[in-house]
PATOR-555583 format. One record per residue (C-alpha): x, y, z; residue in one letter. Coordinates in nm, 2 decimals. Each point is the difference from the previous one (the first is absolute). Layout:
((X Y Z) "A")
...
***
This chain:
((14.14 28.06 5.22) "X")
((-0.09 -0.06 0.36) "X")
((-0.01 0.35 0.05) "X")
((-0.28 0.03 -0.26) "X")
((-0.19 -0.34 0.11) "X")
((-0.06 0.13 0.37) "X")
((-0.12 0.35 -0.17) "X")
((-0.25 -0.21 -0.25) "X")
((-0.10 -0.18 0.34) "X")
((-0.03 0.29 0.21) "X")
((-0.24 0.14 -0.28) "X")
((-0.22 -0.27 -0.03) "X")
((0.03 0.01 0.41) "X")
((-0.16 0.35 -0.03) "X")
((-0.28 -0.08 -0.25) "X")
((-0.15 -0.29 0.20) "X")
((0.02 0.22 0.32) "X")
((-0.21 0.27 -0.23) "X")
((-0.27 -0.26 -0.08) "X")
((0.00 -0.15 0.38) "X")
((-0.08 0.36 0.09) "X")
((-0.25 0.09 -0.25) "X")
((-0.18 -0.38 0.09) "X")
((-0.35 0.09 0.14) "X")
((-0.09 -0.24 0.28) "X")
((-0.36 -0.05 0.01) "X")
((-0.24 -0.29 0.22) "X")
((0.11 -0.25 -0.22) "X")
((0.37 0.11 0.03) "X")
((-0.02 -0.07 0.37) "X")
((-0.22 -0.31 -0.03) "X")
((0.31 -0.12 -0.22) "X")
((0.23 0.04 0.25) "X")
((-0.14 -0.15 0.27) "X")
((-0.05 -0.32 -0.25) "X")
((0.36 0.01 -0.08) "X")
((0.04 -0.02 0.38) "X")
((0.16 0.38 0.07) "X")
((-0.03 0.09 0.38) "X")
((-0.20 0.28 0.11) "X")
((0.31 0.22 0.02) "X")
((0.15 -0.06 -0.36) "X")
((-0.39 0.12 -0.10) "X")
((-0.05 0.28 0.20) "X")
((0.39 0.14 -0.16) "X")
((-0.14 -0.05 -0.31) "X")
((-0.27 0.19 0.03) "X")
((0.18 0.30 0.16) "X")
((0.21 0.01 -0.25) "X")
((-0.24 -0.05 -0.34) "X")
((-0.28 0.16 -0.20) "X")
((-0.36 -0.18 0.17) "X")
((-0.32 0.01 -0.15) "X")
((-0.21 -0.19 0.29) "X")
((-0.37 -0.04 -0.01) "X")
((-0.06 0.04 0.37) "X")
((-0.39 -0.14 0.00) "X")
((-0.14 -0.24 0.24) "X")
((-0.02 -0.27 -0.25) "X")
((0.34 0.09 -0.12) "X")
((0.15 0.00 0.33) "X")
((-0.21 -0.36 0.06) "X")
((0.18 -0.15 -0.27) "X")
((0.30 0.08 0.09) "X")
((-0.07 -0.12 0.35) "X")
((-0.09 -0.35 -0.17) "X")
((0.30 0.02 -0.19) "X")
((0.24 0.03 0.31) "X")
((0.07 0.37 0.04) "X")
((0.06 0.06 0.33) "X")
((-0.13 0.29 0.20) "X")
((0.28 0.21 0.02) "X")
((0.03 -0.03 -0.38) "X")
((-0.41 0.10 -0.02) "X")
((0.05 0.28 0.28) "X")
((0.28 0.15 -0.25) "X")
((-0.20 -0.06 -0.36) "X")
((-0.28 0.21 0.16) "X")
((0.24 0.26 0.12) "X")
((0.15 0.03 -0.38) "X")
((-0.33 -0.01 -0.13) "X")
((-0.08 0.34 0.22) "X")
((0.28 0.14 -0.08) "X")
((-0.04 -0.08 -0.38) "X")
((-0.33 0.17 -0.01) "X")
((0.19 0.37 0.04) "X")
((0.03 0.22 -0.30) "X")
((-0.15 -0.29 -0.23) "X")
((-0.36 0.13 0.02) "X")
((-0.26 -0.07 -0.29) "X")
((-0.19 -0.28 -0.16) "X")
((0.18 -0.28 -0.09) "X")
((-0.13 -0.30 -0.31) "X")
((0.20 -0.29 -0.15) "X")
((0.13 0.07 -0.35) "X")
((-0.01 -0.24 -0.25) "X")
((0.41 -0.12 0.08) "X")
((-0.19 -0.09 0.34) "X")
((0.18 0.34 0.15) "X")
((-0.13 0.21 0.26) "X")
((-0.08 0.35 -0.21) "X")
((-0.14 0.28 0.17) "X")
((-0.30 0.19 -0.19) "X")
((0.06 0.39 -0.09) "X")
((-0.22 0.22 0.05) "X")
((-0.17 0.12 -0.33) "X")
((-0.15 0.36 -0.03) "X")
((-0.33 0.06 -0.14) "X")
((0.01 0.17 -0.32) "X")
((-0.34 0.16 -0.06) "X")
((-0.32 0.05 0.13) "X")
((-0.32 -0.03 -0.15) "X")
((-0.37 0.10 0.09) "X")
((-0.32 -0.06 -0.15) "X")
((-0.18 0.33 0.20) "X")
((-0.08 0.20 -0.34) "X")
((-0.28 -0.30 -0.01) "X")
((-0.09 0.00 0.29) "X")
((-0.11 0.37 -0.06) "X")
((-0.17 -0.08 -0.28) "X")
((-0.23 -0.23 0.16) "X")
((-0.05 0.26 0.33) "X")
((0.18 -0.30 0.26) "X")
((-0.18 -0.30 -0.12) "X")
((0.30 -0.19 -0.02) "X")
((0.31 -0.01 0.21) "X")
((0.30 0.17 -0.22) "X")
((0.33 -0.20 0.11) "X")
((0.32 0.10 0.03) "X")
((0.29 -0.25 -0.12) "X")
((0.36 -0.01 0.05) "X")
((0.19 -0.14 -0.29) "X")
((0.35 -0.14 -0.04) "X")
((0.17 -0.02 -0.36) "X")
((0.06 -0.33 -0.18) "X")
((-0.25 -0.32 -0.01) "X")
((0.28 -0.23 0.18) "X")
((0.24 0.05 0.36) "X")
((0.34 -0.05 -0.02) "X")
((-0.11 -0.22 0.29) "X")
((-0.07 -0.36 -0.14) "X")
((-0.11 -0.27 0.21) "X")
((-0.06 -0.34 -0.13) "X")
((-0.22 -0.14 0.26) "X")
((-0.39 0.06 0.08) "X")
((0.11 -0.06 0.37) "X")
((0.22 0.24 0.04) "X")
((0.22 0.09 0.34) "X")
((0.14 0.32 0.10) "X")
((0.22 0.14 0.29) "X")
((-0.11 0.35 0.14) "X")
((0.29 0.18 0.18) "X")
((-0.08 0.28 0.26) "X")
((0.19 0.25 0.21) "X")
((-0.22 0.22 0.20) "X")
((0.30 0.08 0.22) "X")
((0.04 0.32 -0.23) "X")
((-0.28 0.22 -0.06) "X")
((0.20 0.35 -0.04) "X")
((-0.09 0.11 -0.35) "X")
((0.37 0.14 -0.04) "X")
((0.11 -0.33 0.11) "X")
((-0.20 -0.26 -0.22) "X")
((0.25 0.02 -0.29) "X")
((0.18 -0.36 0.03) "X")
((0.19 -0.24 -0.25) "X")
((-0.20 -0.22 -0.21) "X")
((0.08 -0.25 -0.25) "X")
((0.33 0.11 -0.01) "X")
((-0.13 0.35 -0.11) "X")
((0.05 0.30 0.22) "X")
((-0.27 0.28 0.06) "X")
((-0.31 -0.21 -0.10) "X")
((-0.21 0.18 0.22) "X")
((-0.24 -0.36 0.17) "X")
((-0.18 0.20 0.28) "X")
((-0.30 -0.26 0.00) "X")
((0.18 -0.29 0.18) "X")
((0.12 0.29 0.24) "X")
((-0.37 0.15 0.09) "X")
((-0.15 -0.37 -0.06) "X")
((0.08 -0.28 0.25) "X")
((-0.17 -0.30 -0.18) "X")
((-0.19 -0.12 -0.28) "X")
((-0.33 0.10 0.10) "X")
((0.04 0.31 -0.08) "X")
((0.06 -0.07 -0.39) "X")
((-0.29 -0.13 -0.23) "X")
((0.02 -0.23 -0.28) "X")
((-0.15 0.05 -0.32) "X")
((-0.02 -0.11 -0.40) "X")
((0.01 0.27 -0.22) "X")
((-0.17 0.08 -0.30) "X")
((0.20 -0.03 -0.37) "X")
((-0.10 0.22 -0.25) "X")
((0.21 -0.15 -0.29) "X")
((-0.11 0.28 -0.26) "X")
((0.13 0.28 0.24) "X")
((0.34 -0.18 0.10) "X")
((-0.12 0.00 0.38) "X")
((-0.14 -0.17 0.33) "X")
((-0.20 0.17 0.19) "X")
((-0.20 0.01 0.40) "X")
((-0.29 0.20 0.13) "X")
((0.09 0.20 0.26) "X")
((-0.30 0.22 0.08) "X")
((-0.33 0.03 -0.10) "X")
((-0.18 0.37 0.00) "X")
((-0.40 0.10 -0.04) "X")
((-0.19 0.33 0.05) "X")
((-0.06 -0.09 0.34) "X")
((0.28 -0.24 0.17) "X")
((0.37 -0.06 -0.07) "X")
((0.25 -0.31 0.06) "X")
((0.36 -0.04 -0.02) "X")
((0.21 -0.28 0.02) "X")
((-0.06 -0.38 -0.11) "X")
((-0.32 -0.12 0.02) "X")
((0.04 -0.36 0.22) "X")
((-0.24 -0.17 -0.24) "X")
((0.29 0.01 -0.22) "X")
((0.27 -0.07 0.27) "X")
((0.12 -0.36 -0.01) "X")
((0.04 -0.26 0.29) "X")
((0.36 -0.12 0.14) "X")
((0.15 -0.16 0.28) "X")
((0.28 0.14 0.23) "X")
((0.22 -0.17 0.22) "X")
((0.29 0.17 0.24) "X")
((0.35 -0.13 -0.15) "X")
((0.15 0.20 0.26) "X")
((-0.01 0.34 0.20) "X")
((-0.11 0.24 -0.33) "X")
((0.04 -0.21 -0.26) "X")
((-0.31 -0.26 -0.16) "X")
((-0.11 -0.25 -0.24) "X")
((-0.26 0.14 -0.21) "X")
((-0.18 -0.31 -0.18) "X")
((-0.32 0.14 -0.23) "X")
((-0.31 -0.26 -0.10) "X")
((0.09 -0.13 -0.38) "X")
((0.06 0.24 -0.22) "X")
((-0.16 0.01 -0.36) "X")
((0.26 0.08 -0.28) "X")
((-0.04 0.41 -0.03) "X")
((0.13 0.28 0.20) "X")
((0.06 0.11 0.33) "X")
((0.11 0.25 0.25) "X")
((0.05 0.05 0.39) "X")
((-0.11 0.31 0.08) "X")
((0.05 0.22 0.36) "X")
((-0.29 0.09 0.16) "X")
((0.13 0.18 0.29) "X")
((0.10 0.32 0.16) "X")
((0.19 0.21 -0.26) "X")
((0.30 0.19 0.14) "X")
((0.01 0.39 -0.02) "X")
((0.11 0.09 -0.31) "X")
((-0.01 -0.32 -0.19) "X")
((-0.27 -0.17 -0.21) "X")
((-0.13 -0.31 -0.05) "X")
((0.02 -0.02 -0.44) "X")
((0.22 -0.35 0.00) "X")
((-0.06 -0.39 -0.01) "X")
((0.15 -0.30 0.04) "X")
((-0.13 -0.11 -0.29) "X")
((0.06 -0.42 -0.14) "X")
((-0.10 -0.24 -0.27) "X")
((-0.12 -0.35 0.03) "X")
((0.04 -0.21 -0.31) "X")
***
């Protein structure tokens, strides 16, 4: 009987050490435990030795200054936070569990051009050319007009053969435009265009006449939003409200050789 009570306990042992070392520590984990009164040494073990999830921003980091955190405790959350940027790259929303989700890229499924009428009418009018993704809705639903999201870069790597990296627990999903990229600036918001009847959205992405030609998004379309450096490559993308509808991120810069530029990161607002 004893024999089997110490194995009962040494079992139960083992499953609380499993969930102590799946716990993720995060600003409000350490802000915690300096409240409880835990020295500077019991934190800093327990952030060696956990999952972290830090946001390392100045007003972050203020905060936690406020709160107590000492500097050698900051010094480290920033060095974690650096660390955690590596192999993690992508755009980042908060789901509707309040979870940090990253967006997929989605590939545009058609084309379509209106140049036979432009033709017709010998280049009075502009014919457009529109990329189009299937389905009226993303599989990205956000249930706030002010949305925030966390860009993720590593221009560290810029080897074509060497941009394959893990990603959303997903091997071989090929994310070379946080690789060539090295902030948000280099991305462009947008609202697409539903076309319910057709089972689409859709965005201009060039515009054509007899004399002149255009590719890429016109800024008149592009909408306005505000960065600020979390830390080292990674930032806090915050756009002006959003109506309910449609949107996408969209990479406007240098292509690598051999690659194209045919995906989104595409997101509802509701």
């Amino acid at each position: 009987m004893k024999t089997l009570r110490n194995l009962l306990l040494l079992f139960f042992l083992s499953l609380a050490s499993l969930g102590l070392a799946q716990e993720t520590i995060t600003n409000e984990s350490v802000i915690q435990m300096v409240e409880l009164g835990f020295d500077d040494f019991m934190i800093i073990d327990k952030i060696n030795n956990s999952d972290v999830k830090f946001d390392a921003s100045i007003s972050a980091l203020g905060e936690m200054k406020d709160a107590g955190v000492s500097s050698e405790v900051l010094s480290l959350i920033m060095a974690k936070s650096r660390q955690n940027t590596k192999s993690k790259t992508g755009i980042y929303y908060t789901n509707l569990q309040g979870e940090q989700e990253i967006i997929q890229p989605s590939v545009f499924s058609g084309a379509n051009s209106n140049a036979a009428a432009q033709k017709l009418v010998s280049g009075l009018i502009n014919s457009k050319e529109k990329a189009q993704l299937p389905g009226t809705k993303s599989n990205n639903v956000l249930s706030t007009s002010s949305p925030e999201f966390t860009f993720i870069f590593d221009p560290s790597v810029t080897d074509v053969d060497n941009m394959q990296n893990n990603q959303g627990g997903e091997t071989g999903i090929f994310n070379w435009w946080f690789r060539m990229a090295s902030n948000p600036n280099e991305f462009v918001l947008v609202r697409l265009t539903v076309k319910e009847r057709k089972n689409l959205r859709e965005i201009i992405t060039g515009k054509n006449s007899w004399i002149t030609s255009s590719s890429g998004i016109d800024p008149k379309y592009a909408l306005n939003f505000n960065i600020e450096t979390i830390e080292g490559n990674k930032f806090k993308v915050t756009p002006d409200t959003l109506e309910p509808g449609e949107y996408c991120f969209i990479y406007q810069g240098a292509v690598p050789q051999g690659r194209d530029n045919q995906s989104v990161f595409d997101f509802s607002i509701q």
